[in-house]
Structures are given as structure tokens and as C-alpha cells.
C-alpha positions in Angstrom: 116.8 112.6 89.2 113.7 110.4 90.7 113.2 106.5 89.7 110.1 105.3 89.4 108.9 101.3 89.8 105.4 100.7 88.6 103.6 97.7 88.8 99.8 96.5 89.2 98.8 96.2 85.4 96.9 92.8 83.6 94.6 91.4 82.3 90.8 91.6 83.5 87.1 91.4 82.3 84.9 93.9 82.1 83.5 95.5 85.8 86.6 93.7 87.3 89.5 95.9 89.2 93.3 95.9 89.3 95.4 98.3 91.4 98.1 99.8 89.7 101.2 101.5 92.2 104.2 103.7 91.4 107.1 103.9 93.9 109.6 107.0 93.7 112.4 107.5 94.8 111.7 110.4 96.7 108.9 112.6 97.8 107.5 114.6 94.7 104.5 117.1 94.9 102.7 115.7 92.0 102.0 112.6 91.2 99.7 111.7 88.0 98.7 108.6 86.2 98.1 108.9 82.5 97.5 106.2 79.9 97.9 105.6 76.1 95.4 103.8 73.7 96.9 102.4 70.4 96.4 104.9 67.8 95.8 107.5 69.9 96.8 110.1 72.6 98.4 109.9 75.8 96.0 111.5 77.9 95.7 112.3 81.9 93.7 109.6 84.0 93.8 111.2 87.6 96.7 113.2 89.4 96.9 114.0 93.1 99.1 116.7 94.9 100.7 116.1 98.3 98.1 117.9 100.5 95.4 115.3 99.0 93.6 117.4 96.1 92.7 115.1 93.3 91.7 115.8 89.5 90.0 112.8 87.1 89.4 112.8 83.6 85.9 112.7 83.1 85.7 109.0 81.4 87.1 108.1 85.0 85.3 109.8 87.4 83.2 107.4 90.0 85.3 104.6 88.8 89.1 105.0 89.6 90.5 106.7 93.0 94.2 107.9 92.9 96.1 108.1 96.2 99.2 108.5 97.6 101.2 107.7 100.6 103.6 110.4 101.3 105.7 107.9 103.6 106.2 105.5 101.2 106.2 108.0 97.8 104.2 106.0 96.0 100.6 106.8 94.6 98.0 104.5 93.6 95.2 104.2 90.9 92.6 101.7 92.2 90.3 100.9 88.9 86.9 99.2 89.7 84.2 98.9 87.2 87.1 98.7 84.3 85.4 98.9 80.8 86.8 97.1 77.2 87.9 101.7 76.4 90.1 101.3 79.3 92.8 99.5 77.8 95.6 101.1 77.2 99.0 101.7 78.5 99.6 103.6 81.8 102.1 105.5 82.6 103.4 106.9 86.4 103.7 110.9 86.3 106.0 112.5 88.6 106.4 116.7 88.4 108.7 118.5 90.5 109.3 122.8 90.5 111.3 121.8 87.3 111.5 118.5 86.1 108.6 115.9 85.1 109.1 111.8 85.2 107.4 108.8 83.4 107.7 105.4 84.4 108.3 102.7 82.2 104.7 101.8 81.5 102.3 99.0 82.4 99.7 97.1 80.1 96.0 97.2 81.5 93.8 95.4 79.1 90.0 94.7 79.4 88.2 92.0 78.0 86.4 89.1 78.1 
């Protein structure tokens, strides 16, 4: 079983930042963040492995940076440039060899 604390989510305008982080309780090989738009999908924002390779949805890409730091197991999604289409719900993603874990959630919402 892995826990996971997220927190790092709020309310900003557009081209602002937040940071969002996720601690787990012990050293996972994947670690992901996804998010959820009402009415729609949850879909994969960014997701980084423990020897540093990243992957980033393409709505993302030059605007949000995951990282991790394997001594603390917890991975962060720094968000700059954050558009009114970000908002949405996101969610800490944690996959083992056999198991996957979700956080609890935290609210990101855009707008003037």
C-alpha cells in the first residue's frame, strides 16, 4: 500500500503559476499527474520515471515541468503560463510492477 499527500492547487489568473506536489510514502517508479475537467475525461498531464525520463500531454508541453525527488518521494508539476482550459481537477499517479495509486485530488482553477 503507498499513501499519497497532495497539495499546491488554487486559484490563479490566467499566465500565473502554482506548483502542485505529491508525497508518497515510499519510492515508486512512476509517478504521473493527471487531471479531470467537469464533463469530461481524466486524462494524463505529464508523468516521470525514476531515471528522469519525462512524457507531457501535448496541451502542456513548454508550459508545465514534472519532477521528482527520489529522496523525498515526491514529484512535482510546476504550471506557468496556466490558461482558463486548465482548470480542472488533478490527481497524483503512482504505478508500481503491480499496483497503481491516486491521490485524493486538488482543485486548480484559472480565471480572472
Amino acid at each position: 500500500q503507498v499513501q499519497l499527500v497532495e497539495s499546491g492547487g488554487g486559484l490563479v489568473q490566467p499566465g500565473g503559476s502554482l506548483r502542485l506536489s505529491c508525497a508518497a510514502s515510499r519510492s515508486i517508479f512512476s509517478m504521473a499527474w493527471y487531471r479531470q475537467a467537469p464533463g469530461k475525461q481524466r486524462e494524463l498531464v505529464a508523468r516521470i520515471f525514476s531515471g528522469g525520463t519525462t512524457n507531457y500531454a501535448d496541451s502542456v508541453k513548454g508550459r508545465f515541468t514534472i519532477s521528482r525527488d527520489n529522496a523525498k518521494n515526491t514529484v512535482y508539476l510546476q504550471m506557468n503560463s496556466l490558461k482558463p482550459e486548465d482548470t480542472a481537477v488533478y490527481y497524483c499517479n503512482v504505478r508500481s510492477a503491480s499496483d497503481t495509486y491516486w491521490g485524493q485530488g486538488t482543485q486548480v482553477t484559472v480565471s480572472s
